[in-house]
ZADREN-412955 format. One line per 8 residues: number of its first residue (from 1); their letters; for each residue x, y, z of N, C-alpha, C. Coordinates in steps of 0.02 Angstrom, whole numbers, plus 50000, padded with zeros to 5 digits. Layout:
// ZADREN-412955
NUM = a = X Y Z X Y Z X Y Z; ...
// end
This chain:
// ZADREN-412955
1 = xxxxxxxx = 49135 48047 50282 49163 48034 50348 49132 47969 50374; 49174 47915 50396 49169 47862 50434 49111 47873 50497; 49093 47814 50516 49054 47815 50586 49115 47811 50618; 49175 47792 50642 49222 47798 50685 49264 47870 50691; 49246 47916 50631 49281 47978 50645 49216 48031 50684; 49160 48003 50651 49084 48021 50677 49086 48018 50743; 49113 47943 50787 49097 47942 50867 49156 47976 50897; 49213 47979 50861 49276 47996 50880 49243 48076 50917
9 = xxxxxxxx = 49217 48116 50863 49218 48202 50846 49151 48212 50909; 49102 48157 50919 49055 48155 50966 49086 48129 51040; 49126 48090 51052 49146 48088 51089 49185 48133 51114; 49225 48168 51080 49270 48217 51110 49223 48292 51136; 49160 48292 51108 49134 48375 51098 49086 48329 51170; 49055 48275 51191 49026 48236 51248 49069 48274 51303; 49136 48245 51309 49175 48220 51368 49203 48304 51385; 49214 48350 51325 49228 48418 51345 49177 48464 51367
17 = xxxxxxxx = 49115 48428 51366 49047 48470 51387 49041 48442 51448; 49035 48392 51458 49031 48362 51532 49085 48378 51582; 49161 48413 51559 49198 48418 51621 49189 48492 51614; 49167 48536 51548 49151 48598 51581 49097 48596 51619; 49040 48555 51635 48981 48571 51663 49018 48557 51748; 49058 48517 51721 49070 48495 51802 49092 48564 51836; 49134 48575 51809 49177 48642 51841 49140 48685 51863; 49074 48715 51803 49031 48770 51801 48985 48756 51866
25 = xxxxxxxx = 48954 48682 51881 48890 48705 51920 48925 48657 52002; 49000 48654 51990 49028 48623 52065 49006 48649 52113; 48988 48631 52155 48960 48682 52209 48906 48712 52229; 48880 48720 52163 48789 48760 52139 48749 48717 52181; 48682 48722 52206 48637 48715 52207 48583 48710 52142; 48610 48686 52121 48574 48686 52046 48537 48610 52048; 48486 48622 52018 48417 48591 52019 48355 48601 51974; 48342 48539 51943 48275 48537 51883 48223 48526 51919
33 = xxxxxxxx = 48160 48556 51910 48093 48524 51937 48060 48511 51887; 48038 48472 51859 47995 48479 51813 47937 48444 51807; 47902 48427 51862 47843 48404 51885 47804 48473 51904; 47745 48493 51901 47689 48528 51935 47703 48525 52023; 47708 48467 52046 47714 48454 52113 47769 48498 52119; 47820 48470 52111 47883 48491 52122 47907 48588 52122; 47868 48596 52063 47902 48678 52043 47823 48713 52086; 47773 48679 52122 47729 48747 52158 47778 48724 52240
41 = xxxxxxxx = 47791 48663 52261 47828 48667 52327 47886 48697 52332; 47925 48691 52267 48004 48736 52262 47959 48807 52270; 47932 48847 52231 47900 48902 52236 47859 48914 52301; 47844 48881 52325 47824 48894 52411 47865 48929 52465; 47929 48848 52479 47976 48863 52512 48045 48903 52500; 48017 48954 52424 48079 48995 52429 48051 49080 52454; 47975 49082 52475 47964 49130 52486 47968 49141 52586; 47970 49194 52597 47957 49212 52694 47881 49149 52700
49 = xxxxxxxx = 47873 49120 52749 47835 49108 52764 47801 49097 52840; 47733 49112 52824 47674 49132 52893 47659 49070 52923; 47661 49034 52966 47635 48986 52984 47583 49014 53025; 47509 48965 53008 47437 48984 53067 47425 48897 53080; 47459 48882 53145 47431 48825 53161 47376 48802 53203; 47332 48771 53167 47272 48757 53215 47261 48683 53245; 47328 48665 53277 47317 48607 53307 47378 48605 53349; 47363 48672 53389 47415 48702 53447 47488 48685 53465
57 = xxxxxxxx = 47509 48712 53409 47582 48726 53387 47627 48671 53407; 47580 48607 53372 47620 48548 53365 47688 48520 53315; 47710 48580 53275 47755 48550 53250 47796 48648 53236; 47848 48612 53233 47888 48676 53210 47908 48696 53149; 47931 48757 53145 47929 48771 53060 47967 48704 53032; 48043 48728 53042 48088 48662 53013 48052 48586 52987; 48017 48563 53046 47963 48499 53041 47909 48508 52987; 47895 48574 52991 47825 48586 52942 47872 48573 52874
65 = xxxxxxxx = 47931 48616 52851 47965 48617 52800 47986 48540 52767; 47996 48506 52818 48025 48450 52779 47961 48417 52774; 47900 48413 52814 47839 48385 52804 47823 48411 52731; 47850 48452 52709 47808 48501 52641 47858 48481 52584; 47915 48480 52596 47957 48444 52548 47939 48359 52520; 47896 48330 52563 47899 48270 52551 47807 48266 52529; 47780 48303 52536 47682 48336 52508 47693 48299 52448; 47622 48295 52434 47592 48284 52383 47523 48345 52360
73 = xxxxxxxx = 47549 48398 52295 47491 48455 52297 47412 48412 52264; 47383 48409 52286 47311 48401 52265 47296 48461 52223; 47313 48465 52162 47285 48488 52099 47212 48502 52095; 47176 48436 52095 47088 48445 52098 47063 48490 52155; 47085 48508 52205 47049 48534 52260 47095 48609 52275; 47141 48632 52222 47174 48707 52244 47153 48754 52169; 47160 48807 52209 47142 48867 52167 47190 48902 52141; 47237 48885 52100 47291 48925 52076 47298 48992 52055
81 = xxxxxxxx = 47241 48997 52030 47239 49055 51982 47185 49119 52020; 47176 49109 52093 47136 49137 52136 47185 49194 52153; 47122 49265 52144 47174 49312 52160 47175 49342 52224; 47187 49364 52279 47253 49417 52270 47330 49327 52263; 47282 49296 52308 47342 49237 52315 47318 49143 52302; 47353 49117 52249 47350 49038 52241 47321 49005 52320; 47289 48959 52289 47270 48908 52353 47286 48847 52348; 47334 48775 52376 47345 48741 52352 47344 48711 52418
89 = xxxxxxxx = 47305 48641 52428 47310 48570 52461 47358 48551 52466; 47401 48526 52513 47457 48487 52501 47432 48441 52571; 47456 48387 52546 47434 48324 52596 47506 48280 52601; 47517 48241 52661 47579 48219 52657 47561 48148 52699; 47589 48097 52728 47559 48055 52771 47536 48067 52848; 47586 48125 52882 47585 48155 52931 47507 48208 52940; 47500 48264 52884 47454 48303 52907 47444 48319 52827; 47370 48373 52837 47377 48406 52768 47375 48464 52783
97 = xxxxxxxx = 47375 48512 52736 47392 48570 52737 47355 48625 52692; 47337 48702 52703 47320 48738 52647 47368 48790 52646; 47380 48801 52590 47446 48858 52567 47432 48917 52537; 47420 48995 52565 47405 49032 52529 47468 49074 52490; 47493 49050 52453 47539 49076 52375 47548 49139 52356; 47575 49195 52401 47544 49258 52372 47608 49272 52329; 47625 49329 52320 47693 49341 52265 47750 49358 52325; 47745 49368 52381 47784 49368 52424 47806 49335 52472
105 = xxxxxxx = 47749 49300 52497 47742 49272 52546 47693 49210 52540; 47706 49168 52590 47669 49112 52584 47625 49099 52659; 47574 49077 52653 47531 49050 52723 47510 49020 52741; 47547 48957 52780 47509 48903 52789 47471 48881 52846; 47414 48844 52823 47360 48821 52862 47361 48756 52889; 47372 48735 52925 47356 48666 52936 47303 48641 52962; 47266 48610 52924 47201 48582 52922 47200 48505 52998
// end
């Protein structure tokens, strides 16, 4: 077999995978994380969460949320593997933050 029947047979099995994907995830919320950062903040903000603010309820959840979407987790200074619940730094330009990670629920601190 030719390289032109080769791109032909690749092109066609390409262009029929790409318009089924289209169809399949139209609409989805579908989304890769695949950074550390990325998959403990996705895993944060999909649980209920506690807010304890100690700098007299200067910002509101919504505000805290998008403040936390845009964090950076400090790895060196959280306890992941701390039980009953993870401990993780997240710092952003606005404020930083401590996050307690439990399997249900989440709690954040603002430092």
């Amino acid at each position: 077999m030719n390289f032109l029947n080769r791109l032909y047979y690749f092109s066609t099995g390409l262009i029929i995978g790409v318009v089924f994907l289209v169809f399949i995830l139209n609409g989805k919320r579908a989304s890769c994380n695949y950074g550390p950062n990325a998959r403990v903040i996705d895993n944060i903000t999909s649980k209920d969460i506690i807010l304890i603010d100690t700098i007299n309820n200067q910002y509101s959840l919504d505000e805290l949320l998008n403040i936390l979407q845009k964090g950076k987790v400090i790895f060196n200074e959280s306890l992941p593997n701390e039980t009953p619940c993870g401990i993780y730094l997240i710092e952003s330009n606005e404020l930083s933050m401590t996050v307690q990670n439990c399997s249900e629920k989440a709690i954040i601190t603002i430092n």
